[in-house]
N, C-alpha and C positions, 0 to 999 in steps of 0.2 A: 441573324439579320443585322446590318448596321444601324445603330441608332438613326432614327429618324433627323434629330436638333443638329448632329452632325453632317449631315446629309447635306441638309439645308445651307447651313453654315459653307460647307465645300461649295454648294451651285451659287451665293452669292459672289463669294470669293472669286469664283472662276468664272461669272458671269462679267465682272470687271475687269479682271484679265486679261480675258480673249478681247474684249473688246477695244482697251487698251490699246494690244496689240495689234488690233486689225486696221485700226484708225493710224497708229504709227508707220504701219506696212506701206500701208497707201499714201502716207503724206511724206513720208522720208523716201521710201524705197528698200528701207531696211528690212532683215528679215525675221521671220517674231520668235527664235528660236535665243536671239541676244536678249529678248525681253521677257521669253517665258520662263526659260528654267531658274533666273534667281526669283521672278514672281511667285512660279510652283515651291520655290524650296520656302519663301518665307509663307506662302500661305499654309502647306503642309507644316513646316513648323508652328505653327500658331496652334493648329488644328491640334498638335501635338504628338505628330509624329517625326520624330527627330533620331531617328535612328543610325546604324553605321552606315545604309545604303540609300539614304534620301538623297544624295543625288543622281545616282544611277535612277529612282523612279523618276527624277526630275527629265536630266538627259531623252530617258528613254520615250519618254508622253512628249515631251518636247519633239523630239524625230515624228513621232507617231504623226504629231499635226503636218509635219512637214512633207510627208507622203501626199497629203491631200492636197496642199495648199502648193506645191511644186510641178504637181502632175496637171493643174488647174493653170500654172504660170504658163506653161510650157505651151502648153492648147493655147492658149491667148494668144501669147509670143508668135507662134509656129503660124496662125492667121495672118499676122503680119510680117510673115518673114524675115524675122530677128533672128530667130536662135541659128546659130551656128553649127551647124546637124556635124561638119568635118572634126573642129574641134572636142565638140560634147563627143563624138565616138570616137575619139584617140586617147582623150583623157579618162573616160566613164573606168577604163578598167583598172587602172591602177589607181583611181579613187577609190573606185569600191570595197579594191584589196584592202588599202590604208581602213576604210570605212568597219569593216571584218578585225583587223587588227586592235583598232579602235574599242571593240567592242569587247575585246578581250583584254585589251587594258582596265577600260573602266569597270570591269568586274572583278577584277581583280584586289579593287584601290578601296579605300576607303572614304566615307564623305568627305571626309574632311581635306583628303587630299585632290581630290576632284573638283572641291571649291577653292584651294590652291591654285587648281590649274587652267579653272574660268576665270579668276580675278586676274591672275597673272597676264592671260591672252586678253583680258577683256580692257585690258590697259590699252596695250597694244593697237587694237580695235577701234578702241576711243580715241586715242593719239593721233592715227588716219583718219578718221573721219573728220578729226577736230583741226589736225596740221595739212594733210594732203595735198598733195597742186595737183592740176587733170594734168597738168605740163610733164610730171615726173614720167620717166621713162627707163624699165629695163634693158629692153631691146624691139626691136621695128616689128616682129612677131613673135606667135605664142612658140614657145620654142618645142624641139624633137628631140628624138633619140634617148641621150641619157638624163638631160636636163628634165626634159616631161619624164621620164619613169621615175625620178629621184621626185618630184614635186609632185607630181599626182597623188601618190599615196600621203604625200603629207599631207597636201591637202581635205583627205578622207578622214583621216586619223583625227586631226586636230578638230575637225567639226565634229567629230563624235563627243570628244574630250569636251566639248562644249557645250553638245544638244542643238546644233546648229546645221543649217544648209549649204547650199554654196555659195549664197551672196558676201556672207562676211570675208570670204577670206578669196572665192573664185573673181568677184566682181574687181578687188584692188587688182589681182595679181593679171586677170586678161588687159584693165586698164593700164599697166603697169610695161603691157606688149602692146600694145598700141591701138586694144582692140575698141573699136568705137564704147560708148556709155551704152547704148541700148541695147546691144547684139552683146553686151556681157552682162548686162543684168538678165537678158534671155536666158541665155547658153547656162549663166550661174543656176537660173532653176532646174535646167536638166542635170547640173551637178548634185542639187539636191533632191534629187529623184532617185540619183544610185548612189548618195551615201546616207540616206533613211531606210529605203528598203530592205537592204541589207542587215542593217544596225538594226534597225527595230526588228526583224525574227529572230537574230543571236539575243535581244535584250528578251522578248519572249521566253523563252528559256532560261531568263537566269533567275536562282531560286531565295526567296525573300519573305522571311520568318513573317506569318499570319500578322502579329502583333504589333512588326516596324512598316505596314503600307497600307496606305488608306483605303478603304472601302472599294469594289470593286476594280480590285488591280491583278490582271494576269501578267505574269513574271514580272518585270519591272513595270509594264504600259499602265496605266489609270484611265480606266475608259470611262469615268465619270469626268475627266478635266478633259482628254480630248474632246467625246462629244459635245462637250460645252463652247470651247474653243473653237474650234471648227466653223459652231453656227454661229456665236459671236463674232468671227474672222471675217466672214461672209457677206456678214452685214454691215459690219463699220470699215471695212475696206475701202469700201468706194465713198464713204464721208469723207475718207482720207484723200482719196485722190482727188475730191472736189474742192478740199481745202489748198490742196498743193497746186491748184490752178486756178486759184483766187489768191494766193501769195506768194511770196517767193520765200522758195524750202530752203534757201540754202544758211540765212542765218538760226532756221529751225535746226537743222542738219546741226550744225557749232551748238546748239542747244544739249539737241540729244548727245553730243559727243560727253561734253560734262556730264550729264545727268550718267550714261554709261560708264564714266572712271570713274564715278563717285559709288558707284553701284558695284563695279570693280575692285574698288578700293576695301570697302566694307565686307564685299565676299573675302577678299585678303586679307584682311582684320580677324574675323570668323575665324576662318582658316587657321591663324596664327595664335588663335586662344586669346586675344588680346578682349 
């Protein structure tokens, strides 16, 4: 049985967490999968579990909430006639593949390369959120043929590498084709609907020594930090959005952009043994 003090320990941890994140969600727009997994990894390390595959449990509980918390967007969205049904089903499958791919990467790697490869991206992330113009432009639509099958699956991939949905990377890149702000923050949740789903049953199965994963954890998942998150998500979500409609997000937005490369930075630090 896991110690009881531990126990406890983990639900305040991730009772601050989730809720963190849920307040975040709602006030930025952002998605909580850039907020959880270094949250998960340092609260897990504290706990003392710091092993070669802490951040595939990270990654993996990280998706996990993402199933719920995407397929909930989607419903909203889909009410008001947002999401983008054409888009989300030309892209869903070469996301997914990348998303599958993904998974077989990050099984493969080791923590520490993993947290290489979220500071690295999570620079990136932060740099757009924090430099961005809504003005920039790839081209006047999302594009076809070989351009979407070359980026769909990155796109899949790369959010795996990160324990992330499709806001971070789907929402620049539809804005980037001209697609309105809201109709790609939609359509981004149905991206994070088929690259969780997928990634969290391959992460199910991958096999992770009793001794390096916290308290009830099947394969990679921690169903003691999802359920926790989940109802915390739930609940300070819409604090978030009533904060974002009492002020204007967007010098928040340059806030969290710092706060993200600095949090960036430091995983890249880790990473580099420094």
């Amino acid at each position: 049985m896991p110690d009881t003090m531990l126990l406890l320990q983990m639900l305040l941890l991730l009772i601050v967490i989730g809720g963190f994140a849920g307040v975040l969600a709602g006030l930025l727009g952002v998605g909580g999968g850039i907020v959880l997994v270094p949250a998960f990894f340092y609260a897990f390390q504290t706990l003392g579990y710091d092993g070669p595959q802490l951040m595939q449990i990270c990654l993996a509980t990280s998706l996990a909430t993402i199933i719920v918390t995407s397929v909930r967007s989607v419903l909203s969205h889909n009410k008001k006639g947002a999401v983008d049904w054409p888009v989300l089903r030309t892209w869903a499958p070469g996301i997914a593949i990348g998303a599958v791919l993904g998974v077989l990467v990050a099984a493969s790697l080791r923590s520490t390369t993993l947290q290489g490869v979220f500071g690295g991206l999570g620079v990136i992330i932060g740099a757009y959120l924090g430099l961005g113009r809504a003005h920039w432009r790839l081209g006047p639509e999302m594009p076809r043929g070989l351009i979407r099958a070359t980026l769909s699956p990155i796109v899949g991939f790369l959010s795996v590498l990160m324990g992330i949905g499709g806001g971070s990377f789907g929402v620049p890149l539809m804005s980037l084709y001209g697609v309105p702000i809201h109709r790609a923050v939609a359509t981004a949740a149905g991206f994070g609907v088929t690259i969780a789903v997928p990634s969290v049953i391959g992460f199910l199965f991958l096999e992770i020594a009793p001794a390096n994963r916290p308290p009830l954890t099947i394969g990679a998942v921690n169903l003691v930090a999802f359920g926790i998150v989940i109802t915390m998500t739930m609940i300070t979500a819409p604090w978030g959005v009533k904060l974002a409609h009492a002020m204007d997000p967007k010098p928040l937005k340059r806030i969290f952009a710092v706060f993200l490369t600095l949090v960036a930075l430091n995983m890249l630090r880790k990473a580099l043994g420094w």
